[in-house]
C-alpha positions in Angstrom: 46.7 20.8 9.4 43.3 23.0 8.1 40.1 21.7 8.8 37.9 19.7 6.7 34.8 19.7 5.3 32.3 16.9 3.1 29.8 17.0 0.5 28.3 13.6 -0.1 27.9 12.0 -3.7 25.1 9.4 -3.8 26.7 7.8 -6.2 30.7 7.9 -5.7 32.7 9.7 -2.8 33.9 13.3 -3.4 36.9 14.5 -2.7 36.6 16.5 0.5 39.9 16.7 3.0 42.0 18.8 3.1 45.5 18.5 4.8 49.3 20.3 4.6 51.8 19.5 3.1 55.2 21.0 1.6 57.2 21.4 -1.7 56.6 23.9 -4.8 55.1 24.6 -8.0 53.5 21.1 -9.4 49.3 19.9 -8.7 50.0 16.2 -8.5 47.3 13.5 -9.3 47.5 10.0 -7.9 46.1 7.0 -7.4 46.5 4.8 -4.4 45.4 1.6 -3.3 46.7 1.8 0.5 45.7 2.9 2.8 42.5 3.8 1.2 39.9 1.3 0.2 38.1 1.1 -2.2 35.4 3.4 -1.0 37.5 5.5 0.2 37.4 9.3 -0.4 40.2 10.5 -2.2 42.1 13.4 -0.2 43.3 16.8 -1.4 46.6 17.6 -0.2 47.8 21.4 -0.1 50.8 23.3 0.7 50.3 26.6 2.3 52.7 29.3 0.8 53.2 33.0 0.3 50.2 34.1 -2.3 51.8 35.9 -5.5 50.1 37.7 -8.3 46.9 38.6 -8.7 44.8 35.5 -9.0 45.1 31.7 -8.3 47.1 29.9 -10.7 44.4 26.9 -10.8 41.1 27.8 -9.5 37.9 25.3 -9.5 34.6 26.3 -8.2 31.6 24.0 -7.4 33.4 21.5 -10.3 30.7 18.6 -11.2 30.7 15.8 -13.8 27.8 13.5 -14.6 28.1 10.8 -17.6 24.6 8.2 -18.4 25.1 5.1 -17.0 23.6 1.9 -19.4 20.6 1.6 -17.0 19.5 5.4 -18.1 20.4 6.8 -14.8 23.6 9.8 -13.9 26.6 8.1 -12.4 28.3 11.4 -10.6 31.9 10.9 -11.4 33.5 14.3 -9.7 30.8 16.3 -7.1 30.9 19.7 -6.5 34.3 19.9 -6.1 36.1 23.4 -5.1 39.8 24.8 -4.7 42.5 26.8 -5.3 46.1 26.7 -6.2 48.4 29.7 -5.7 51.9 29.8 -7.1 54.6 28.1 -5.9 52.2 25.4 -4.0 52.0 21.7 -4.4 48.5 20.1 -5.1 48.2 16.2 -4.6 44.6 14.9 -5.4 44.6 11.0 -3.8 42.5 8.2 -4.1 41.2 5.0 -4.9 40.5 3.9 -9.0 37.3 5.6 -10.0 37.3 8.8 -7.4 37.0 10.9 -10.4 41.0 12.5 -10.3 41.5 11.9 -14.0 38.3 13.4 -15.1 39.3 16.4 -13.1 42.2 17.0 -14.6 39.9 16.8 -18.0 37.7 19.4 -17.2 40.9 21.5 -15.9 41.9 21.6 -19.1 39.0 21.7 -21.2 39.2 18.6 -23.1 36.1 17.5 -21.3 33.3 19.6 -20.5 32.1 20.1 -17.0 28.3 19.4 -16.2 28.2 22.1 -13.2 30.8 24.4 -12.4 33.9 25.9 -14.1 37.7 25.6 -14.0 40.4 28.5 -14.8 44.1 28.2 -15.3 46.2 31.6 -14.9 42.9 33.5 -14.9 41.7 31.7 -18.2 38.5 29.7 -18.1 38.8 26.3 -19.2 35.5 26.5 -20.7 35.8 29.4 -23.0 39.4 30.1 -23.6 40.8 26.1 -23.9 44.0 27.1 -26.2 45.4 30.1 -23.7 44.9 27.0 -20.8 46.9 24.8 -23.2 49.6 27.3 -23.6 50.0 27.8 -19.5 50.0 23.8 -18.7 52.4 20.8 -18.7 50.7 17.9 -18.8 52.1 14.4 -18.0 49.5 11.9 -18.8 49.5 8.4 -17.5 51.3 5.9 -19.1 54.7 6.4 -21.6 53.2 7.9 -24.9 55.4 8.6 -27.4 56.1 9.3 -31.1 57.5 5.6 -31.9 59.1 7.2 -35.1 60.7 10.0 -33.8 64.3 10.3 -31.9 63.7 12.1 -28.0 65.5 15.2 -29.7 63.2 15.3 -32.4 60.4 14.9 -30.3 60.9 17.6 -27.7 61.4 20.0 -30.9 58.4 19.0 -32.6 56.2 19.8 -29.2 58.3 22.8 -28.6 57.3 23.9 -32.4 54.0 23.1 -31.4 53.7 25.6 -28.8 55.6 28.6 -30.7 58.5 28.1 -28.8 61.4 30.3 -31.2 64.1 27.8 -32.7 66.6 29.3 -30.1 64.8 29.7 -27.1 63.6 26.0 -27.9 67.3 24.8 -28.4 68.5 26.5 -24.9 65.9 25.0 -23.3 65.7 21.6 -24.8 69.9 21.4 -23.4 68.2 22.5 -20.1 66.4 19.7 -20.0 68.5 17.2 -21.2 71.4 18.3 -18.2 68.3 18.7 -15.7 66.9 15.2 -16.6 69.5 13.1 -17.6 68.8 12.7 -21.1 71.9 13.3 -23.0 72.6 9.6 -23.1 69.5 8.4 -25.3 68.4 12.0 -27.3 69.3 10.8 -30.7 67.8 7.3 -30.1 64.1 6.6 -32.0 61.8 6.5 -28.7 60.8 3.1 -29.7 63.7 1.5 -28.8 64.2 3.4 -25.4 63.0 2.0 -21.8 59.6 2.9 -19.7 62.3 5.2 -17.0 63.9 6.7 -20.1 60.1 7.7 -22.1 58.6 8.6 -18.4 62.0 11.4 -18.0 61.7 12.4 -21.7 57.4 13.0 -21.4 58.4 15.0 -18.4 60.8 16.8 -20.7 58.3 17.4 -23.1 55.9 19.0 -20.6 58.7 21.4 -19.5 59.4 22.3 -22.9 57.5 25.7 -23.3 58.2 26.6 -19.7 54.6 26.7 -18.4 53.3 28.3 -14.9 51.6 24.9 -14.2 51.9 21.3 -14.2 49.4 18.4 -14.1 50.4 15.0 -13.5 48.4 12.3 -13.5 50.0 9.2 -12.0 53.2 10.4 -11.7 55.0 7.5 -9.7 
């Protein structure tokens, strides 16, 4: 176990411990309500592997986010927040509702945009280069989202099209998935008709579908 260090918020806790832990290649956000209360910081767990390549797969320096509260004032939802992940680590970002985990994952990935600080993916800020951090993600949202109207196959085809994937490679790898997964049994079936286990396995599918270096999930259990 590293040490740790803390940088207060004023306004909500930061995330600031840092402990090991082991697995692979996935940053893992998650929300728990034991055994931290609800003021709580939320912990940073890290796996401490070989460094490949060049860079950090997922790097985030001095990360801030500030939105107006209704009485005028800043309510600090993620403070100064810093770290890296190298490839083939596990990330797990823990804590209670409100510690700011899904909002990081935001900025991560661009689709919100930081007040202090910057994120990069693969050596691509999220900032100024959002589509090449798109292209090197799999993201797993919370919740079972999915196009109502559209059978798992199609699905997973339509996002693969979506990222360029070429027809074949898409094919092989949609078969991958399907053996990998367990979703053989329901990929013809309109996803409006299939269960929450079967659209969580078939969201994870879609996330795999390009074969990204990185995955984000937010809530994943």
């Amino acid at each position: 176990m590293s040490g740790s260090s803390s940088q207060k918020s004023e306004k909500r806790p930061g995330i600031h411990k840092r402990m090991g832990l082991g697995y692979r290649r996935f940053i893992v956000f998650q929300r728990l309500a034991s055994p931290f209360t609800r003021n709580s910081a939320p912990v940073l767990i890290n796996t401490k592997q070989a460094w490949i390549g060049p860079h950090s797969m997922i790097e985030v320096e001095h990360l801030t986010k500030r939105f107006p509260g209704p009485g005028g004032e800043e309510v600090t939802a993620v403070e100064d927040l810093s770290f890296q992940v190298n490839r083939g680590e596990v990330y797990g970002l823990l804590g209670p509702n409100g510690a700011g985990k899904t909002t990081t994952v935001r900025m991560i990935l661009g689709l919100l945009p930081a007040t202090e600080g910057t994120a990069s993916i693969d050596g691509y800020r999220s900032a100024n280069s959002p589509q090449e951090v798109k292209r090197r993600v799999g993201l797993v949202a919370a919740g079972t989202g999915v196009y109502q109207g559209l059978s798992a196959r199609e699905m997973l085809m339509y996002f693969a099209d979506l990222y360029d994937v070429p027809l074949n490679e898409a094919t092989a790898e949609l078969e991958h998935l399907s053996k990998l997964l367990g979703l053989d049994e329901f990929l013809e079936r309109r996803c409006s008709v299939l269960s929450t286990g079967q659209k969580q396995r078939l969201q994870l599918a879609r996330a795999l579908i390009h074969r990204p270096p990185v995955m984000l999930l937010d809530e994943p259990t």
